[in-house]
C-alpha positions as CSV (number, residue, x, y, z in Angstrom):
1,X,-9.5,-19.3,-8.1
2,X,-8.4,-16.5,-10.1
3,X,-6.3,-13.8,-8.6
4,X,-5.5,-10.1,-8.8
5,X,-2.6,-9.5,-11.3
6,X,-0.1,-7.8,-8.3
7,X,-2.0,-10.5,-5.9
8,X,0.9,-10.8,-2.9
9,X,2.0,-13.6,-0.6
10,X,2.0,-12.8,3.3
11,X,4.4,-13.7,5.7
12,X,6.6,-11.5,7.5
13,X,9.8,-13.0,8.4
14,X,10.5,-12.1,11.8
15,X,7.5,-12.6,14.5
16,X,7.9,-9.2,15.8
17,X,7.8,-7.5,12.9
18,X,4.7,-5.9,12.0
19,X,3.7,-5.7,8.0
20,X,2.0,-3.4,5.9
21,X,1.3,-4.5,2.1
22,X,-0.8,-3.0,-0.8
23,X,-2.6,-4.4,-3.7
24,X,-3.9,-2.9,-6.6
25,X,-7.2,-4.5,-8.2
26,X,-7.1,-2.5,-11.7
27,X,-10.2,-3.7,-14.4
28,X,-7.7,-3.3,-17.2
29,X,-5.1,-5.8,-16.1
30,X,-7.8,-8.2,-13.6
31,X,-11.0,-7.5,-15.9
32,X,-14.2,-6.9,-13.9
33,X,-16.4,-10.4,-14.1
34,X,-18.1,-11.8,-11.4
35,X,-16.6,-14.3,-8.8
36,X,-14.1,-13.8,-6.7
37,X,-10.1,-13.1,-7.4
38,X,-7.0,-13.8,-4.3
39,X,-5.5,-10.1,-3.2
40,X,-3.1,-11.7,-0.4
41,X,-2.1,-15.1,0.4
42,X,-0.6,-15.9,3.5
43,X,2.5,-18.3,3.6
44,X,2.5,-18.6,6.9
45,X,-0.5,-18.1,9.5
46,X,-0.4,-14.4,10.4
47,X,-2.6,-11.9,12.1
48,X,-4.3,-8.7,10.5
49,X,-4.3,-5.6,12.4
50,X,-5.6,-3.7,9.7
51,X,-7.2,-3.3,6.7
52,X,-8.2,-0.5,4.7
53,X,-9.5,-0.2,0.4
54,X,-9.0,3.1,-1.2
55,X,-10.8,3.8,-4.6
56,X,-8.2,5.2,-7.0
57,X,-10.5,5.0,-10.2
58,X,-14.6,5.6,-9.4
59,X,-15.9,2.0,-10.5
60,X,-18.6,1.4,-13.0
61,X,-21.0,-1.0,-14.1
62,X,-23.6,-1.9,-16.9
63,X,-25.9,-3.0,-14.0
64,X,-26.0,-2.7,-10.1
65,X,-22.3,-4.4,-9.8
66,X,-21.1,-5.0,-5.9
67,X,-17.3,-5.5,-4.4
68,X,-17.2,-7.0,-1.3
69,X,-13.6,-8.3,0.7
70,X,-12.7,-10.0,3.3
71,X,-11.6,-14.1,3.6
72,X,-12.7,-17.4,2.7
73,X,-14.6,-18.4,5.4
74,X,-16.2,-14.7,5.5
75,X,-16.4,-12.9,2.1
76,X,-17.2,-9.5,3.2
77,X,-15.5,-9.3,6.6
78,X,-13.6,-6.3,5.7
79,X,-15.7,-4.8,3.1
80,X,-19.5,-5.3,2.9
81,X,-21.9,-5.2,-0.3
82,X,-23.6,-2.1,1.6
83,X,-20.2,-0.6,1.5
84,X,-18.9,-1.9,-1.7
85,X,-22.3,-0.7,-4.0
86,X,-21.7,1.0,-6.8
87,X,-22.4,4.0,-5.6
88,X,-19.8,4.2,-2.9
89,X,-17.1,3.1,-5.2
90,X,-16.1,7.0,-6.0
91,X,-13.0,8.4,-6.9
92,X,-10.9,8.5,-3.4
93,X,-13.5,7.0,-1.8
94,X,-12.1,5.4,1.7
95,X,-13.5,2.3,3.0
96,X,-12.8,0.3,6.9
97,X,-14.0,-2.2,8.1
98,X,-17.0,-1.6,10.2
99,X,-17.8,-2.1,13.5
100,X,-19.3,-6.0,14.5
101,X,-23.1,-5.4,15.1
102,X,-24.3,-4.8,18.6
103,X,-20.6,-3.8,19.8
104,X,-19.9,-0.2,19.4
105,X,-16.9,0.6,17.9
106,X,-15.5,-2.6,17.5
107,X,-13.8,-3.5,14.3
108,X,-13.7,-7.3,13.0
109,X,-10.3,-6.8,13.5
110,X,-7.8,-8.8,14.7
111,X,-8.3,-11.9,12.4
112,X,-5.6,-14.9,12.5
113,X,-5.0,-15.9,8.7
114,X,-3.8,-19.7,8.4
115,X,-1.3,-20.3,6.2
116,X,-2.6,-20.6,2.5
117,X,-5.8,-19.0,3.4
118,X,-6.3,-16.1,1.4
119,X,-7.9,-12.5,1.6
120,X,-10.5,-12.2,-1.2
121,X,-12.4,-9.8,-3.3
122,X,-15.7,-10.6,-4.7
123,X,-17.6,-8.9,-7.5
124,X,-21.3,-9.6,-7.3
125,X,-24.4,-9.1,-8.6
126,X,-22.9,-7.3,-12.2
127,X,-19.6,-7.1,-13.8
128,X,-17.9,-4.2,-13.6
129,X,-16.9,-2.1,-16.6
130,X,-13.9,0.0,-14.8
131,X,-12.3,0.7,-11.7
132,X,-9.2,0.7,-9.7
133,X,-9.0,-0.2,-5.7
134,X,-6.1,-0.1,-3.5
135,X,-5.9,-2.5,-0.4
136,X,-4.0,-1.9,2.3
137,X,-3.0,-4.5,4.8
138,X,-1.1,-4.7,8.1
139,X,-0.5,-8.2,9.9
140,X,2.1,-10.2,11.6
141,X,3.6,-13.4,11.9
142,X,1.3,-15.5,14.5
């Protein structure tokens, strides 16, 4: 799998100590095909706390392109294809997790990350044609 040019590996080194990392997905260094591209690895199993994506650059598309994030095992747990449509991917556009169906205001959040699993963008349905996101993450060591 492809990966995010400032992709980052997880781990924090102490077990107390909480982490907060950001990656940049930028269309001119990581292009804009479909598929799916590694923003963090984790080199140890940790636990995220938090997770935020921040459009720095609106995105745009030649068709009806989607971003969605979240992990391996569950592609859009942090970012869904509703939230991740090319319409909501606006300049300074700010996008959380949202809350797990039928519990109010509970976020998918915490989520243990084994070592070498990894925390995933995908780009669906179109490629995109521009576009710069920032994710934000905060975990510890498990």
């Amino acid at each position: 799998m492809a990966a995010v040019a400032a992709s980052k590996t997880l781990g924090a080194p102490f077990s107390n100590e909480k982490s907060i990392e950001r990656v940049r997905y930028d269309f001119s260094k990581d292009g804009g095909a479909t598929g799916a591209l590694d923003i963090f690895i984790a080199s140890r199993d940790i636990i995220i706390t938090g997770f935020s994506a921040v459009v720095k650059t609106a995105a745009t598309s030649g068709g009806s392109a989607t971003v969605k994030a979240g992990v391996t095992a569950d592609d859009d747990a942090f970012v869904t294809t509703t939230q991740g449509a090319l319409a909501s991917l606006t300049a300074n556009a700010i996008i959380l997790p949202v809350a797990v169906e039928g519990t109010p205001n509970v976020l998918p959040l915490p989520v243990k990350l084994p070592a070498g699993s990894k925390v995933i963008q995908t780009i669906g349905t179109a490629a995109l044609t521009a576009g710069v996101i920032e994710y934000t993450i905060e975990y510890y060591k498990a």
